[in-house]
C-alpha positions, 0 to 999 in steps of 0.5 A: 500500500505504503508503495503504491501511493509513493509511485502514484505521488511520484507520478502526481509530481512529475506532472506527466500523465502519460508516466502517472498512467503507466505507473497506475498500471503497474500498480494495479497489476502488483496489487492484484498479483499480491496486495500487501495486508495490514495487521492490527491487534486489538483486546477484546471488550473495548469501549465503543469507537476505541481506536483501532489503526491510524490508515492514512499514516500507515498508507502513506495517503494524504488526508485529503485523498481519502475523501477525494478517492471516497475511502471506506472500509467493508467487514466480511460477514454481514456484521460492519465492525469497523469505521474509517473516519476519512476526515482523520484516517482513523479507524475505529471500533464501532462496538465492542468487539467479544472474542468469545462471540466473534471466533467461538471455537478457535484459538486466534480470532483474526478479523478480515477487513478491506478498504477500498478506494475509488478513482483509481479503483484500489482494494488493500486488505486488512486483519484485525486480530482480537485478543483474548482478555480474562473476561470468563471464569471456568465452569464445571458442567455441574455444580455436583459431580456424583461418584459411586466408587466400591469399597474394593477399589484398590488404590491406583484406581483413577475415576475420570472427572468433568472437566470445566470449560473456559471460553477464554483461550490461551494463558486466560484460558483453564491452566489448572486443578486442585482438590480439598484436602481428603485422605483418600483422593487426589488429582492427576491431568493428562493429555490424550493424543488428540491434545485434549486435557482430561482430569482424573481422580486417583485412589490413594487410600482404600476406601472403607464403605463401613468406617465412610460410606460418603465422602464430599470433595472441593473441585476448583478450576483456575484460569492462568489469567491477571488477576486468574478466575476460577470456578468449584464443583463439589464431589461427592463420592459414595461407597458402594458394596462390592461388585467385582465386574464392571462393564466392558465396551466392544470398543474403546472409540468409535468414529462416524462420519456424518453428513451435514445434512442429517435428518432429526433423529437419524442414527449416528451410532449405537455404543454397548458395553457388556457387564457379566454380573447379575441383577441390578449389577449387570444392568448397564445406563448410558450417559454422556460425560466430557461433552461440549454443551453444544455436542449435548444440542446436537446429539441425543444418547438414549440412556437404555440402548446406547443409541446417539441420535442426531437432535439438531441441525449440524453444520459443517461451516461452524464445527467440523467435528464433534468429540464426546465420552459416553459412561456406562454405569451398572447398577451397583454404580461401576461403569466404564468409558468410551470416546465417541468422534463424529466427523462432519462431512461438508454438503452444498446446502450454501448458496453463494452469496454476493456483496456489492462493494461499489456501483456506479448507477449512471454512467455516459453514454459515450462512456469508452469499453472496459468502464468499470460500473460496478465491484462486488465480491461473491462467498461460499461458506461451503468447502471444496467444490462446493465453496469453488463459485463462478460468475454470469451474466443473464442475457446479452448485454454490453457488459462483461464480469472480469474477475480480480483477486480475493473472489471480487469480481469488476462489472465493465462495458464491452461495447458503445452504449446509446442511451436512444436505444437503450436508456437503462440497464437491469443487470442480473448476476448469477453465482453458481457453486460447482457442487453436485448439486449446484446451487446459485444466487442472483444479484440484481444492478440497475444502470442507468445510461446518462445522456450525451449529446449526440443527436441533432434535432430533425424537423419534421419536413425539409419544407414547409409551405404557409399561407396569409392573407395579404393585410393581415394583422401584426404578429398574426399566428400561421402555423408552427414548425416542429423538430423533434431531438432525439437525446434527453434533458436540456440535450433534447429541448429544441430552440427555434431561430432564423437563419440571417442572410447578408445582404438581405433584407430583415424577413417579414415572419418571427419563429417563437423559439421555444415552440416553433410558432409561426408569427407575420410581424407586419401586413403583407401587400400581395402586389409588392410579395407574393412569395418569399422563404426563409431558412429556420434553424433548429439547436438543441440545449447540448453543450455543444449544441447541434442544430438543423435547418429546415426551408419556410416557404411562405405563400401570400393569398391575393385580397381584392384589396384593389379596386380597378383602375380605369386606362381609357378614358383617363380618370383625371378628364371630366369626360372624355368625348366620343364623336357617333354619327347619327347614321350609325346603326346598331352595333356600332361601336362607339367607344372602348372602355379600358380598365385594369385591376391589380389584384389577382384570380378573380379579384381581377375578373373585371366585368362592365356594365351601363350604369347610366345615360342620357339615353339608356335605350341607345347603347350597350357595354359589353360585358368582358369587352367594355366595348360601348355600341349602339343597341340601335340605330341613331335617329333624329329625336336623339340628343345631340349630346349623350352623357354615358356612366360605365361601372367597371367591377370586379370579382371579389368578395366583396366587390370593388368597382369604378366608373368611367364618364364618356361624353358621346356627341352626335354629328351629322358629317364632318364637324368643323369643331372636330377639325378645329380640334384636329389642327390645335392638336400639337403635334407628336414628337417622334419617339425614335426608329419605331415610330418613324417604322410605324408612320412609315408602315402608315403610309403604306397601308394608306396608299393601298387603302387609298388606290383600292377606294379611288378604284372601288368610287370609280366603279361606282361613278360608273355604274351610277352614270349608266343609271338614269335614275341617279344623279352625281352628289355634290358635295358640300361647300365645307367640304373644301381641303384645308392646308391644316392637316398632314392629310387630305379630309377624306381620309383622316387617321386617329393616332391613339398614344399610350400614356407613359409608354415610350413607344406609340402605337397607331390605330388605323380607321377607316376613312371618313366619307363626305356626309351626303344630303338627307335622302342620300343614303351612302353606296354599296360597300361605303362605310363610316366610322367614327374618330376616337381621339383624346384630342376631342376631349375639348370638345366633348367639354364643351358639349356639357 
């Protein structure tokens, strides 16, 4: 012991770890090759906690090291007799000790002790041998001790005595002898040649039954002990008559061998002695003499037949053998001896019996093979086989049993363990004895496996896909995300949190980061975001923590939160002007209301109708369209100004509209008002390439159009020539060129420019044709339409 904390304080000193472990090892190897025993004397009948040893100052081990290496000291038996105070490394007695209790029937009284360390694992074993103190008296069997002696007997004769027992041993134990002063008897002691003292009363003078017939005698019994005790026996001795024959046994010591295990009254062995007189004097008794008062428990001797019966439960574990002297006495009070030695024979009727001397009750999950979790010794009280035990495991489990020394057996791993899979152990340990018929006990240990941080946290999906209204509420709940972790405690309680994006724009959404909730911080606008996703990170509580991601995908439902917006006409004009000539007929199309609606689906499903007019019975707006015709033909009782409200409308839920005003003027022909309009009409800066393209492609389709109606007239002048019926028209005094346009009067073009586009885009008409007097109705494939201009605006104003 004394070596093994000097190379550890070597090791400790030098401070390199690699030499302490080495150095660790080398020790554990000597102390299981052959640890050194401490040994300690103590007298019995000591006071309570009387000092025993001094362990840290014997050990060599700092003070400190006992409570750090959780010192303590473990009696064999079930009885803990000693205590180790790790404060001072003093052991003490926690009773008083009795010798005569502890160690009934042997000369020395050794008690075994062990102390055990902990990290490292250490055992250094320990005998405390109590000695004996003259704590008993010797005491005789009897307080009287009877003899019937003839007056025959010569001197010489000597009459065996009981001999008084003394539980103390050795110098305390019984040493002596002495007889009140007679003038017939006196003692001898001898010693067989099994070592066992015996007392005898010797006849030195003939005894005379007519002149004495009683005689009474003082036995005393002295110990060797300081001051020595001693305890008396009275003796009486009676004279009897003569008899010459005194029984005779067949044999002068009987030996059996008996099984622990004997049944109650089986018989051990039947003793007779044989007495040649006659009558009273030939009738032989039986008793037991010289016999330990436990022999006297465990055997009966029947008084008439000599025969020993088994009276109690004999075990080979307290007593090996029993020694006992059997008299046989006849009727005139002759009697002889014999020596009866029972051996008991050793049966398996104990059950190994296992103590656990350490436990480790959790141990980490990642703690490494070999992990020592548990120490325990196992004890046969039987002998032979029958004591010889060997160890097991029940079931196939992660650990193994390595035994050390001195019957102690480690409880190590032999494998990784994962507390996901299996988070405790119920480790069942079988002792079997190898003896015929084997016995075994079971000792369970519950092991707990700790968690470590080895498992990340797993969402439930790799995406999640939302769902909000646009204008919603600030902080409005939408869903939760959920990730479970597999390990336990805080290794296991999960924390939610957004993955920031540099250069990013701080994410409309939050994420409850103990639950996983879902929040929308702020009012979404569908027309500004339809969709956008965001990375969520999920960390467990681990030291260090793991964590995983997971993919949100937010969608942002439309709202008919828009109502639409009128392009034609503009809703900043009072009302824009439409030119109708009053020959149009039904179907005509008059105007085109434009709308758009910023929402989307059927939020932005616009549909048109006529809220109001001058002359309600005159036009029609196409549903889809927003094409605003004549439902019929003009006449003459209809207004020359017609004032029209088209209410555009949407889908949603609720619906959302607005209107569009049209001024609608009706003319005869061409309109001096429209002309005038025309010629203050500034005119387009060109935009570039395309649009000189387009005016370029303008004139094109207008040369065609042109040759193909100067054909299609002069076809017509032709044909009306040969008619007699029909005269040339003439045309109207106003209808004279004017200088003020780009193009001749009879073939006027609308140019529809786009607001805010860079491009313009033309929209060809058909030419307009002279207006011919009443009755004059326009030629076969004629045809008149009318100009949509936002240039007559003005004139629409000044309608109203």
């Amino acid at each position: 012991g004394w070596f093994f904390w000097r190379m550890i304080a070597c090791g400790r000193r030098s401070g390199d770890s690699k030499r302490q472990v080495i150095l660790f090892i080398l020790c554990v190897c000597v102390c299981q090759s052959g640890a050194e025993t401490l040994r300690y004397s103590l007298p019995e009948e000591m006071e309570r906690d009387s000092f025993v040893a001094n362990i840290a100052k014997d050990l060599g081990v700092p003070l400190s090291q006992l409570a750090a290496r959780k010192a303590r000291v473990v009696s064999e038996g079930n009885e803990q007799l000693f205590r180790l105070n790790q404060n001072t490394g003093i052991l003490t007695a926690k009773e008083p000790l009795d010798r005569e209790e502890i160690c009934p029937q042997s000369d020395t009284c050794t008690i075994v002790f062990k102390i055990f360390f902990e990290n490292p694992l250490q055992l250094i074993r320990g005998e405390v041998e109590v000695r004996d103190v003259n704590d008993n008296s010797p005491v005789f069997p009897e307080k009287e001790i009877v003899l019937k002696i003839l007056e025959t007997a010569s001197p010489g004769s000597r009459f065996p005595l009981e001999s008084a027992q003394d539980k103390d041993v050795g110098i305390n134990g019984l040493q002596n002898y002495s007889l009140g002063p007679n003038p017939h008897f006196s003692l001898a002691m001898g010693t067989a040649k099994d070592g066992v003292k015996y007392l005898e009363l010797v006849l030195e003078r003939q005894l005379d039954r007519e002149e004495q017939g009683e005689l009474n005698l003082l036995l005393t019994a002295t110990d060797g002990g300081s001051p020595p005790r001693s305890g008396t026996a009275q003796v009486r001795i009676v004279v009897l008559d003569a008899n010459d024959n005194i029984p005779a046994f067949d044999r002068e010591v009987y030996e059996v061998r008996l099984a622990e295990n004997s049944p109650l009254e089986q018989l051990v062995v039947r003793v007779a002695a044989a007495d040649p007189d006659e009558g009273s004097n030939g009738e032989v008794r039986y008793a037991f003499t010289q016999a330990s008062e436990r022999s006297r428990q465990l055997f009966q001797l029947n008084p008439t037949t000599g025969e020993i019966r088994v009276a109690g439960n004999l075990d080979f574990e307290e007593a090996k053998s029993h020694k006992m002297v059997v008299k046989a006495t006849d009727g005139a009070g002759l009697y002889a001896h014999c020596k009866v030695q029972v051996e008991v024979l050793d049966v398996n009727d104990n059950a190994p019996e296992i103590a656990l001397t350490s436990l480790t009750a959790s141990i980490p999950e990642d703690a490494p093979p070999r992990t020592v979790v548990a120490l325990f010794s196992v004890r046969d009280r039987d002998s032979g086989d029958n004591g010889r035990t060997e160890c097991s495991i029940d079931g196939d489990l992660p650990f193994s049993l390595t035994p050390t020394f001195d019957n102690y057996y480690e409880l190590r791993t032999i494998a990784a363990l994962d507390r996901e899979r299996t988070a405790e152990y119920n480790i069942t340990i079988t002792a079997t004895d190898w003896g015929t018929r084997r016995l075994s006990s079971r000792e369970s240990i519950f092991v707990q496996i700790s968690d470590v941080n080895d498992n990340p946290p797993e969402f439930t999906q790799e995406v999640y896909t939302m769902s909000v209204t646009e204008n919603n509420s600030p902080m409005l709940r939408i869903g939760r995300l959920e990730a479970t972790d597999a390990d336990a405690g805080k290794n296991a309680r999960v924390s939610y949190a957004l993955v920031r994006q540099e250069g990013k724009e701080q994410p409309e959404v939050s994420v409850n980061a103990e639950n996983g909730d879902v929040y929308i911080l702020r009012p979404l606008d569908y027309e500004k975001v339809r969709s956008f996703e965001v990375t969520v990170r999920a960390a467990d509580g681990g030291s260090p923590p793991l964590s995983a991601q997971a993919v949100l995908r937010l969608l942002v439902r439309d709202e008919n939160d828009n109502a639409p917006v009128l392009l034609h006409p503009p809703p900043d004009s009072s009302a824009a002007a439409e030119l109708l000539p009053r020959w149009a007929p039904s179907g005509y199309l008059v105007a085109k209301v434009v709308a758009v609606d910023a929402d989307a689906g059927q939020n932005a499903w616009l549909s048109y109708e006529l809220a109001k007019a001058t002359e309600p019975a005159l036009f029609r707006v196409g549903l889809h369209s927003g094409e605003v015709r004549t439902a019929r033909a003009v006449t003459e009782r209809d207004a020359a100004r017609q004032r029209l409200i088209v209410l555009v409308r949407d889908r949603g839920q609720p619906s959302r509209s607005a209107t569009a005003t049209l001024a609608v003027a009706l003319v005869d022909g061409f309109s001096e008002a429209h002309l005038r309009v025309s010629e203050e009409a500034p005119a387009a800066e060109p935009d570039g390439p395309l649009t000189l393209y387009l005016i370029a492609s303008l004139v094109c389709v207008s040369a065609l159009f042109l040759a193909t109606a100067v054909a299609a007239v002069a076809v017509k002048v032709r044909r009306a020539m040969r008619s007699e019926t029909e005269t040339l028209p003439t045309f109207p005094a106003s209808a004279t060129e004017s200088n003020a346009g780009s193009l001749p009067r009879s073939y006027v073009y609308d140019v529809c420019f786009a607001a805010g586009t860079v491009n313009s885009e033309f929209r060809f008409l058909r030419p307009l044709f002279p207006c011919f007097p009443a009755g004059l109705p326009p030629g076969p494939g004629e045809q008149r339409s009318s100009v949509c201009s936002q240039d007559a605006a003005n004139l629409g104003g000044e309608g109203d």
